[in-house]
TORKOLVO-315047 format. One record per atom (N, C-alpha, C): residue in one letter; atom name; x, y, z. Coordinates in nm, 3 decimals. Example, Ala and Ser with C-alpha at 12.3 -4.5 7.8 and 13.67 -1.06 7.14 Angstrom:
// residues 2
['A', 'N', [1.319, -0.569, 0.780]],
['A', 'CA', [1.230, -0.450, 0.780]],
['A', 'C', [1.320, -0.330, 0.780]],
['S', 'N', [1.285, -0.225, 0.708]],
['S', 'CA', [1.367, -0.106, 0.714]],
['S', 'C', [1.290, 0.003, 0.787]],
This chain:
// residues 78
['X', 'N', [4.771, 0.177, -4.756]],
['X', 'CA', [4.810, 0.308, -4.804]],
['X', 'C', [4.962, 0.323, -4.804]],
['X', 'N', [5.066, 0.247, -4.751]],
['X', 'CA', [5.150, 0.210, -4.756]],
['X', 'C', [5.230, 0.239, -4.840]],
['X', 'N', [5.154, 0.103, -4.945]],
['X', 'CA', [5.278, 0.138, -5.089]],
['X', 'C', [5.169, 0.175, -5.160]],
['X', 'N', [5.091, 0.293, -5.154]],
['X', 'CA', [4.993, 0.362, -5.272]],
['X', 'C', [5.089, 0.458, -5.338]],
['X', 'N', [5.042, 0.496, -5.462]],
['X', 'CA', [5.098, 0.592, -5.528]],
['X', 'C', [4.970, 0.655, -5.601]],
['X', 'N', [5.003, 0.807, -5.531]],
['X', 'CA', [4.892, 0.941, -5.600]],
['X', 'C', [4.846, 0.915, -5.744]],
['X', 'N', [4.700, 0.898, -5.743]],
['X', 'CA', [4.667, 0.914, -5.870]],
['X', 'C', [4.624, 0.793, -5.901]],
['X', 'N', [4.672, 0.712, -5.829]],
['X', 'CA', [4.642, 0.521, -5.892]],
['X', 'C', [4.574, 0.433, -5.806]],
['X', 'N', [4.491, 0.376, -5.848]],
['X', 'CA', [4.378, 0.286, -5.794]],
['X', 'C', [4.465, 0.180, -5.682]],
['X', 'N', [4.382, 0.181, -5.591]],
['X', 'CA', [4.460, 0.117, -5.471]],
['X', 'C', [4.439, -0.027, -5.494]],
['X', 'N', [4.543, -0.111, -5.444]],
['X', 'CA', [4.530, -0.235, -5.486]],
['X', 'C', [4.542, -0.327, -5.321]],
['X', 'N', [4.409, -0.378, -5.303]],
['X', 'CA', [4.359, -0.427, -5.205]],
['X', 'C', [4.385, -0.563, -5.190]],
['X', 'N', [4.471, -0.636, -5.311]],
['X', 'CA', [4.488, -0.748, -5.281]],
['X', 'C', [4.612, -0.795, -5.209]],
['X', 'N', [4.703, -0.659, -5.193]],
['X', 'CA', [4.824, -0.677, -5.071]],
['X', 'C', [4.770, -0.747, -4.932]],
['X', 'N', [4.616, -0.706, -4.901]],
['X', 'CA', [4.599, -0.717, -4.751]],
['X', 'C', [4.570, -0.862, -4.744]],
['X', 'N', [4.614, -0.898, -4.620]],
['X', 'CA', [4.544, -1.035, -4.596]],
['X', 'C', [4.440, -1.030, -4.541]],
['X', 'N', [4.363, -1.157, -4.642]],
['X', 'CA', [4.185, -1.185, -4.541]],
['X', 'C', [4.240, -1.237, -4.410]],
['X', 'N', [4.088, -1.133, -4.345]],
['X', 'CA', [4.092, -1.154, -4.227]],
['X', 'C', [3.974, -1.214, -4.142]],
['X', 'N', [3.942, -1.310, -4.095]],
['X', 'CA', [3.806, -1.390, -4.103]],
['X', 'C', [3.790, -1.346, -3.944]],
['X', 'N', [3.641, -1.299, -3.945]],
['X', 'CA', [3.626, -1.273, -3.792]],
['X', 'C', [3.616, -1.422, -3.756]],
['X', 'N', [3.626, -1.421, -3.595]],
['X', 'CA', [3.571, -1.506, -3.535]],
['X', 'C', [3.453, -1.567, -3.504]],
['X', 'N', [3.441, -1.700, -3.528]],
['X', 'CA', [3.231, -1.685, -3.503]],
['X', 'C', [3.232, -1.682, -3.389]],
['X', 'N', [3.107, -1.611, -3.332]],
['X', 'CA', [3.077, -1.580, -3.181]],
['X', 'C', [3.027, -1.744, -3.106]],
['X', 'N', [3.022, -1.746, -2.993]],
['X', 'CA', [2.936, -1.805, -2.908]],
['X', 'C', [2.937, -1.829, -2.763]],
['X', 'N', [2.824, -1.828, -2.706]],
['X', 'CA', [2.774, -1.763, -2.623]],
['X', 'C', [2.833, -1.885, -2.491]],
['X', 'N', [2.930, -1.826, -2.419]],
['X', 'CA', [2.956, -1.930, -2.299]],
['X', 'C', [2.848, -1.925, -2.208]],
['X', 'N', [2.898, -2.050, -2.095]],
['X', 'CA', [2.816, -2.079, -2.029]],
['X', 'C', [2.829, -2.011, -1.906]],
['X', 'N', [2.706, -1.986, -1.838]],
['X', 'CA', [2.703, -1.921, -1.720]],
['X', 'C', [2.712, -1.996, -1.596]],
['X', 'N', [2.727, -2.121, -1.638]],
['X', 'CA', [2.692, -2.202, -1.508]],
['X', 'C', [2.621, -2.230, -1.404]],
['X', 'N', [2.514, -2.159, -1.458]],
['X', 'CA', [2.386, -2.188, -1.366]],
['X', 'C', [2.295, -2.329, -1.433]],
['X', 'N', [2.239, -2.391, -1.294]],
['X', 'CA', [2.150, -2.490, -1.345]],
['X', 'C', [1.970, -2.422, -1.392]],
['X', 'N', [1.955, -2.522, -1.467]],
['X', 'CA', [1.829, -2.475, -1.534]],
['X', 'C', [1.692, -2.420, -1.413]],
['X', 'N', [1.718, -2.512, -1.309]],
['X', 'CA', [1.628, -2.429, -1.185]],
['X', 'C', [1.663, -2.300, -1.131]],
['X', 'N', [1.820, -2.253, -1.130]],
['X', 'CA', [1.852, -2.145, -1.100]],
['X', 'C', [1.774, -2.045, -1.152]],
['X', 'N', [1.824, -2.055, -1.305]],
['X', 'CA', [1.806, -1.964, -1.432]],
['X', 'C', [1.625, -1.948, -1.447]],
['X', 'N', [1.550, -2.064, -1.413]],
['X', 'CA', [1.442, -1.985, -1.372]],
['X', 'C', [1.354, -1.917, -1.244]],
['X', 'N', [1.433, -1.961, -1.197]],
['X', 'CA', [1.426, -1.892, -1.046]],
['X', 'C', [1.461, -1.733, -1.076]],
['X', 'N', [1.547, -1.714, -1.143]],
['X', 'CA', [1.622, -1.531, -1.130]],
['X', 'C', [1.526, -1.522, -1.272]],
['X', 'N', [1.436, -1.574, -1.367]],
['X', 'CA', [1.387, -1.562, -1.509]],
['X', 'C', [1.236, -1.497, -1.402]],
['X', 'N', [1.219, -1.560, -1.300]],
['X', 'CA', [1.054, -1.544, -1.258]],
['X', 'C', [1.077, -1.413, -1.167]],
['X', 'N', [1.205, -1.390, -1.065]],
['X', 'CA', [1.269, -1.247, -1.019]],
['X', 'C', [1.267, -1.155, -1.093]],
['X', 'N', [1.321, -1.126, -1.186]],
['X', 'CA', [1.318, -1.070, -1.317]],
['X', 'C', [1.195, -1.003, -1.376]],
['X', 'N', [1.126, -1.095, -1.431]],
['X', 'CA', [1.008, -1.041, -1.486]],
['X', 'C', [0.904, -0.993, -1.348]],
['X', 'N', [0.897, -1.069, -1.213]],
['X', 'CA', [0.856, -0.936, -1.150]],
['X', 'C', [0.896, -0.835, -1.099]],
['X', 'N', [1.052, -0.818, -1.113]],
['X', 'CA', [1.083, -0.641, -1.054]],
['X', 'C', [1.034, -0.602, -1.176]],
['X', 'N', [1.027, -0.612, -1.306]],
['X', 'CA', [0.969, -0.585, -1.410]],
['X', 'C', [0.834, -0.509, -1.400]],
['X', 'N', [0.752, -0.608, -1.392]],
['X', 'CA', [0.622, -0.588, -1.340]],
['X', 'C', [0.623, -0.444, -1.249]],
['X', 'N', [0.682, -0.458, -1.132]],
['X', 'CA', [0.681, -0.358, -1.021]],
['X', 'C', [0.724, -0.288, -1.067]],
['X', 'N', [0.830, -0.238, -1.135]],
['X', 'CA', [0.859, -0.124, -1.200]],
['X', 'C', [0.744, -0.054, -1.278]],
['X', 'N', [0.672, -0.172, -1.390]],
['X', 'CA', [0.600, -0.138, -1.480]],
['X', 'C', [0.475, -0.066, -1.412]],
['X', 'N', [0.444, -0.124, -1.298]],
['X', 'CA', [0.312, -0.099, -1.214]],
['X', 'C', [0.361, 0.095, -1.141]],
['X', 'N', [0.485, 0.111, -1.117]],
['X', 'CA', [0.493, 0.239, -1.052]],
['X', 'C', [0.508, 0.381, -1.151]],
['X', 'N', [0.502, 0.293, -1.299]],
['X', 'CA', [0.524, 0.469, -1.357]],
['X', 'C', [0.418, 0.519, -1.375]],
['X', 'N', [0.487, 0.647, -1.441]],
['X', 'CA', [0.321, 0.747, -1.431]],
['X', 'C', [0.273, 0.734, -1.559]],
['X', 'N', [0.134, 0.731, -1.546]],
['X', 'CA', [0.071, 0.721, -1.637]],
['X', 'C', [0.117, 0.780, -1.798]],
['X', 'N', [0.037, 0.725, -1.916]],
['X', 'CA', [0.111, 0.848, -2.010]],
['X', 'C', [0.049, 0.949, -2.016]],
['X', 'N', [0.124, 1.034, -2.080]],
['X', 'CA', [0.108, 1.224, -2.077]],
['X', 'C', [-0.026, 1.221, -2.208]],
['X', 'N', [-0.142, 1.263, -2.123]],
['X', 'CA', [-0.311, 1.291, -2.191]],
['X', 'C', [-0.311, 1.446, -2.196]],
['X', 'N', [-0.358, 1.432, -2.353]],
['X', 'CA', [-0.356, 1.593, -2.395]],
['X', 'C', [-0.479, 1.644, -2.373]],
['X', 'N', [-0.453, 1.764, -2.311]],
['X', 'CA', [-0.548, 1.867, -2.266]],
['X', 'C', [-0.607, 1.971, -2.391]],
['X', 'N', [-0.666, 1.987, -2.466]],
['X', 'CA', [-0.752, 2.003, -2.552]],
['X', 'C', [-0.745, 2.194, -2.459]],
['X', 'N', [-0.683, 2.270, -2.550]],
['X', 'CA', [-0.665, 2.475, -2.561]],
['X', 'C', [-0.802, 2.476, -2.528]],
['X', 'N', [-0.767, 2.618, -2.454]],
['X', 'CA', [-0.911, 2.676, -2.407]],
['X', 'C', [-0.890, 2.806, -2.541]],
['X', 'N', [-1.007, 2.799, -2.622]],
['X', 'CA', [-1.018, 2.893, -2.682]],
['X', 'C', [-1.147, 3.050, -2.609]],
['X', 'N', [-1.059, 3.142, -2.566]],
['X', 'CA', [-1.111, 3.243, -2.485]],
['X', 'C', [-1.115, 3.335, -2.544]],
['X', 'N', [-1.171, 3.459, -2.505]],
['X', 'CA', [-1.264, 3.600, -2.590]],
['X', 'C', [-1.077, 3.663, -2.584]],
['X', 'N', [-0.979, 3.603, -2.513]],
['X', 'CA', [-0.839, 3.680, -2.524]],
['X', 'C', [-0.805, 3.593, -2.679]],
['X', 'N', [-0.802, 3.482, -2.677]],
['X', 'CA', [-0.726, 3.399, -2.792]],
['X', 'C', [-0.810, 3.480, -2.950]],
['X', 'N', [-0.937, 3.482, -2.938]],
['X', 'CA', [-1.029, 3.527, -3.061]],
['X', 'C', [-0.990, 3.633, -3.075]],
['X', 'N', [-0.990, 3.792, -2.972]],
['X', 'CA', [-0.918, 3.892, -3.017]],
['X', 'C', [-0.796, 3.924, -3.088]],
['X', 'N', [-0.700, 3.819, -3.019]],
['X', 'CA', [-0.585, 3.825, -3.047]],
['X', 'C', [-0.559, 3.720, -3.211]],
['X', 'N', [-0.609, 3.671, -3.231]],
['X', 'CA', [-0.631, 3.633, -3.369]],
['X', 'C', [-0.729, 3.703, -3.480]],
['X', 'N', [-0.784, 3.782, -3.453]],
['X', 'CA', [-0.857, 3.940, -3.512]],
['X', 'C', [-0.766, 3.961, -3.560]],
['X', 'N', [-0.628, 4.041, -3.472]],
['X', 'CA', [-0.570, 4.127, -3.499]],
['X', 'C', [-0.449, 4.074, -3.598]],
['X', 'N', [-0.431, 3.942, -3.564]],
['X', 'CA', [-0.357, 3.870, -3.731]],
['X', 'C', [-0.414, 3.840, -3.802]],
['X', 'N', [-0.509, 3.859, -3.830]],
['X', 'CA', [-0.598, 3.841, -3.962]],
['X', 'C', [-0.582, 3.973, -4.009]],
['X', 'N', [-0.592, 4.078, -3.936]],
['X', 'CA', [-0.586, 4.200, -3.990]],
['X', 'C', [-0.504, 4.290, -4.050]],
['X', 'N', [-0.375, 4.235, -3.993]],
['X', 'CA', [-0.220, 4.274, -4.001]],
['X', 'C', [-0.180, 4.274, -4.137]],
């Protein structure tokens, strides 16, 4: 935006390409017995976690009562 001038199509070939970097993933330095040693830790605090929540939320099905029927009378009637 630099050297733009109002009114005129910006010219993008001033900028220089800029090439990301390719990623990759260093090493942690653990040996392969480690890494499954803390892989088998892992998936059971997992587990134990998974085992302590509460159940999921079960829907309770409205009580339709001689209050709910009246009171829908009277919007029907309105």
């Amino acid at each position: 935006m630099e050297a733009g001038i109002r009114n005129q199509p910006l010219n993008f070939s001033m900028i220089p390409p800029e090439y990301p970097v390719v990623y990759s993933r260093s090493s942690s330095g653990k040996s392969p017995a480690d890494i499954r040693k803390l892989r088998a830790k892992f998936e059971g605090q997992q587990a134990d976690r998974k085992a302590k929540e509460q159940p999921p939320f079960t829907f309770t099905r409205p009580r339709y009562d001689e209050e709910y029927f009246e009171a829908m009378a009277k919007l029907e009637t309105a």
